[in-house]
N, C-alpha and C positions, 0 to 999 in steps of 0.2 A: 910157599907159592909166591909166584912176584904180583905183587902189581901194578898196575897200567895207570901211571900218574896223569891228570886232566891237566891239560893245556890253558884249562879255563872254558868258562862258557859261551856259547855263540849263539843265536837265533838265525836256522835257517827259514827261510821266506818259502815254503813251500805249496805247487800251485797243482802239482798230482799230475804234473809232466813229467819224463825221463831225466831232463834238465835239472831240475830241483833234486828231486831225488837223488840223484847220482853226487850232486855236490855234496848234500847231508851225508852221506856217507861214506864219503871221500873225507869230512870233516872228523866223523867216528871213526873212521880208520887210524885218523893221525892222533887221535888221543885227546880230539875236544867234547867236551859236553854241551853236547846239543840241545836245542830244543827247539820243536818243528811249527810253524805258524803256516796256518791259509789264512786269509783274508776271506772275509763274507760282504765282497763291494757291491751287495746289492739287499734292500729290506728283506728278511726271512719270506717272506709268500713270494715276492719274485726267485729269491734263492732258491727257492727248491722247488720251481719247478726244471725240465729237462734241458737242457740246452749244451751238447755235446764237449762244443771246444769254448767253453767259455771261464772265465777264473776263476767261479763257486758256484760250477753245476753242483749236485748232487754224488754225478760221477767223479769228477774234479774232488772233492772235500774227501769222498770215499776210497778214492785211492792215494791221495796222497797221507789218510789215514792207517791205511796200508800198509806203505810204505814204511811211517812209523816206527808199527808196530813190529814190519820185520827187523827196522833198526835196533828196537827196543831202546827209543827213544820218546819222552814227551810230546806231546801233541795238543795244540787247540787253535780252534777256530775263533778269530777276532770278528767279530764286528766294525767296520768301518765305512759302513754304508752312507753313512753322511757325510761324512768328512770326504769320501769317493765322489761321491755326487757333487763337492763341494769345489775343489779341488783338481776335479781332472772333468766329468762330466759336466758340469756349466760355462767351463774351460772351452769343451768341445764344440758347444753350439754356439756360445758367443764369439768363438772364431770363426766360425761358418759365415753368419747372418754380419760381420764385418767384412764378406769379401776373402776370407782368409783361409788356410790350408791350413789346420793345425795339425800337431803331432803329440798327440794325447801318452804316447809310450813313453817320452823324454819329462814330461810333465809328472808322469805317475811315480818313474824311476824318485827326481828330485823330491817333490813333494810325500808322499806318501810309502815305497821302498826304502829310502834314504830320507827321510824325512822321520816322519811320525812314525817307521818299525823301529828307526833306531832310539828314539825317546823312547819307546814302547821295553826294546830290550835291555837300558839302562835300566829301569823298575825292576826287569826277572836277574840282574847279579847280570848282564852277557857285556861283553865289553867289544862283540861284534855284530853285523849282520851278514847273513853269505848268500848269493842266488847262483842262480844256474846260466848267467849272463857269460857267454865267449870275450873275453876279454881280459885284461893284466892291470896289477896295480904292483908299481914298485918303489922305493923310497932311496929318494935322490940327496946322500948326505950330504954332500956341498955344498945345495942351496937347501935344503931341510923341507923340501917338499915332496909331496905323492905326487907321482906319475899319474897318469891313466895310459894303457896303451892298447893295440889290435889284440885281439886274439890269435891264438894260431890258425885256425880254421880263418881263413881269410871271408867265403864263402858263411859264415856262419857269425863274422865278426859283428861287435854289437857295442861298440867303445864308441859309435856313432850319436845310441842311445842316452850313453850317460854324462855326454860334456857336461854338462849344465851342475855337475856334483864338486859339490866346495871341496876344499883342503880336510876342513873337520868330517866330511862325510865319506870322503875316499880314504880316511886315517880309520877306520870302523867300520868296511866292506871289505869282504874275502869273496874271489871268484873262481875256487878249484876248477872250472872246468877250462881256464884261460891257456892251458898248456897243451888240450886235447881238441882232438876235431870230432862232430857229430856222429862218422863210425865208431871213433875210438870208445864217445862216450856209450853208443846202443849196446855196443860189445862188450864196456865191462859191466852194464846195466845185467845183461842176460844172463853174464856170468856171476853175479850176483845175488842173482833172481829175485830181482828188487821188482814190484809187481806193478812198474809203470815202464816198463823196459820196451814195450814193445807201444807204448801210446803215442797219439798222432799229436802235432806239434800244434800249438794254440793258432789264432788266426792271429793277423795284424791289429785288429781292434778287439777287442778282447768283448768289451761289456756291450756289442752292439748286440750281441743274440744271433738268435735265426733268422732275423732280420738286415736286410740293407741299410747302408748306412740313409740310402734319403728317407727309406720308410722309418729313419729310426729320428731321424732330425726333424720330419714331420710329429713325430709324438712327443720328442721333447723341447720344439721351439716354442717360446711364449708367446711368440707373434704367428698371425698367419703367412702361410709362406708363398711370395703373387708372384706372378708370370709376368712376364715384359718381354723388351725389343729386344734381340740384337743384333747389332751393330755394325757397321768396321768402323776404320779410325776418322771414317770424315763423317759419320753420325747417320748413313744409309742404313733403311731398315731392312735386314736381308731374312728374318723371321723372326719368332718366338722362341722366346727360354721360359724354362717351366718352374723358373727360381733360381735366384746367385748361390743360393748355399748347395743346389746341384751342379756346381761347376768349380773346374780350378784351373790356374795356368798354364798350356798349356796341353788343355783337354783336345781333342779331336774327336773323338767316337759322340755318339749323340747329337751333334747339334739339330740337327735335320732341317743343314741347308746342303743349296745344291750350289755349286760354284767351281769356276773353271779349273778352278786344282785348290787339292786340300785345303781346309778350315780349320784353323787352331785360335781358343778361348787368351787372351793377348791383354787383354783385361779386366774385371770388374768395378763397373759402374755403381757399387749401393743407391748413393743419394739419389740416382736419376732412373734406380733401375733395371739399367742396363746389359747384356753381356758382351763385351766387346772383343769380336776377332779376326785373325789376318793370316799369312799366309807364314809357313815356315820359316821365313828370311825374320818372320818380325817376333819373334820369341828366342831369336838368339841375341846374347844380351855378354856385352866384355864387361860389365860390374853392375854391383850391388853395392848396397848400403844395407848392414845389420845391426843390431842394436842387442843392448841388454847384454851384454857381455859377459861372460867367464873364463878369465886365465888360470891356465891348468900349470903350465911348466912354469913360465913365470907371470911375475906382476906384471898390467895392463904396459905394454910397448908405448916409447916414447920418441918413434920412428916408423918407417917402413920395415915390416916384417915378410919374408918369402917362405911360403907355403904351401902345399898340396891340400886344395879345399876342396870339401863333400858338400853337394848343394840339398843332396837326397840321401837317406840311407841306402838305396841302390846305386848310386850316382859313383862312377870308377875314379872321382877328383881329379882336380886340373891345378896344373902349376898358377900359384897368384899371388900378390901382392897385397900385403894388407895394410893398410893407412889410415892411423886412429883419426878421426874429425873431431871426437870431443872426448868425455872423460870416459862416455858407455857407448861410443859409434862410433863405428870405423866404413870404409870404404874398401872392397874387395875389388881388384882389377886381374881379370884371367888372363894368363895367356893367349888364348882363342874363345874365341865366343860360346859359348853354353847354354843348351836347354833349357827354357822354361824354371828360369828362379823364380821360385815361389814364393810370395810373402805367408809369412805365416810358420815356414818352414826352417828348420835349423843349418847353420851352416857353419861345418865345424873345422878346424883347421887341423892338419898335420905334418911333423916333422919325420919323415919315416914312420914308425909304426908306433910315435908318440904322439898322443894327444895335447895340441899345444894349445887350443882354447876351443870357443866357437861363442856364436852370437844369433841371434834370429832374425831372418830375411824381414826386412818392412822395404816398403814402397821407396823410390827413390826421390829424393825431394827436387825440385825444381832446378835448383843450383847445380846439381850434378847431372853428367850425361853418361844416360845406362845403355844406349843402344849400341 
């Protein structure tokens, strides 16, 4: 009888979506030894109880134990409820209550995915991590660096999510599903009969619950959350906002004022308050200034760099110019003016369907003109 030599060990990240699943066993197909992780990003009495689409319902843990077990693959459940809370949840509100628009998915990817799973899987012998993320990792001998790049499913693509992932952490992530589109994957799920094949895709914020995000911000802000003015740009009060951490740039729906054509949130006031906003011509904006940097293809540019930048993970990017200001900020100049940049938000750059860095939207300082 032959047999079937191990490639070595891997920890797949398993969340008891289609997604995960399908990778894990895409992984056991080629001849690795797996071993299945969920995370429990929330204290046991909130874990259990129901909460559909979230990362450690009940349902969640139960099926991707499932799964598993069809693999006839190891399986357990981590605790990381503090380190969660730590790391991406106090992340979230203290972005809020600055004014800010975070993105808690690119935070959890870095920190915690790539982060502490992968410490986690150096202890169990694995010498990788893999998820279920649409995206490619390739390695560039020339200059002796990992790539990141699109996934195939353009529409599903999520290489958005992971700029922020160092050289050491894209050398120790695998993403079998980077070559497949979301049919492809239901399809070989069913033919499979891996028993998440047919499950609904997680939400966007994963640990807000059955909950809204402002009823969820009201229960985990430290401070109270107050109502004030707002605004337009010459300090008129045209009504009340019900709190800055319920608004972003950029917003329209809600305000509940009335005015001669459309209302859009242009910017937030903390120190004073405030929400301040103006009319469509005035949230389109030819640059930004981003900071906190990470270059992917190469080291930090020591010039002008031309690029197709995403200002949103939905966002189709626009041709731009990127010009470092110091050693961690650069200045983005678009082509044509753009929607609503958000501070708070990532903005990541590419060369084709390479990922060549990105940085996080902040405020634009005085010195520079973003309008």
């Amino acid at each position: 009888m032959r047999i079937k030599r191990s490639k070595g060990r891997v920890v797949a990240a398993m969340s008891g979506g289609v997604d995960s699943s399908l990778a894990a066993a895409i992984l056991k197909k080629r001849g690795f030894d797996c071993v299945g992780i969920t995370f429990r990003t929330w204290p046991k009495n909130e874990c259990g109880a129901s909460f559909s689409r979230t990362c450690c319902s009940l349902e969640a843990i139960t099926m991707a134990r499932a799964v598993a077990e069809r693999l006839d693959m190891p399986y357990y459940v981590l605790d990381i409820s503090e380190r969660f809370r730590r790391e991406v949840v106090d992340y979230f509100a203290a972005e809020y209550s600055k004014g800010r628009t975070p993105n808690p998915c690119i935070v959890c990817n870095e920190k915690i995915k790539f982060g502490f799973l992968i410490e986690r899987a150096k202890s169990l012998g694995a010498g990788h991590v893999a998820t279920g993320h649409f995206a490619k990792i390739d390695y560039d001998k020339r200059t002796g660096r990992y790539l990141l790049k699109e996934g195939k499913d353009k529409k599903k693509d999520q290489s958005y999510f992971l700029f922020s992932l160092s050289q050491a952490q894209l050398a120790r992530a695998l993403f079998p599903l980077g070559d497949m589109t979301k049919t492809d994957v239901r399809r070989r799920a069913r033919r499979l009969k891996l028993p998440s094949h047919n499950a609904l895709s997680s939400q966007d914020i994963c640990f807000v619950q059955d909950m809204n995000y402002r009823d969820y911000l009201k229960k985990k802000m430290s401070f109270e959350i107050m109502p004030g003015d707002i605004v337009d740009s010459s300090g008129k009060i045209l009504g009340r906002h019900k709190g800055i951490p319920f608004y972003t740039i950029g917003q329209r729906r809600g305000l509940g004022v009335t005015y001669k054509e459309p209302l859009y949130v242009t910017g937030l006031d903390v120190i004073n308050n405030r929400v301040v906003v103006g009319v469509k011509k005035d949230i389109l904006k030819r640059s930004l200034v981003a900071n906190r940097m990470n270059w992917i293809e190469f080291d930090a540019p020591d010039g002008p760099v031309k690029v197709k930048a995403k200002i949103r993970y939905n966002h189709k990017g626009s041709e731009a110019v990127v010009t470092p200001l110091s050693a961690d900020e650069v200045r983005v100049d678009f082509d044509a003016p753009q929607e609503a940049p958000t501070p708070g938000q990532a903005v990541v750059f590419y060369d084709k369907d390479i990922v060549v860095g990105g940085g996080w939207i902040r405020d634009c300082p005085r010195s520079v003109v973003c309008a």
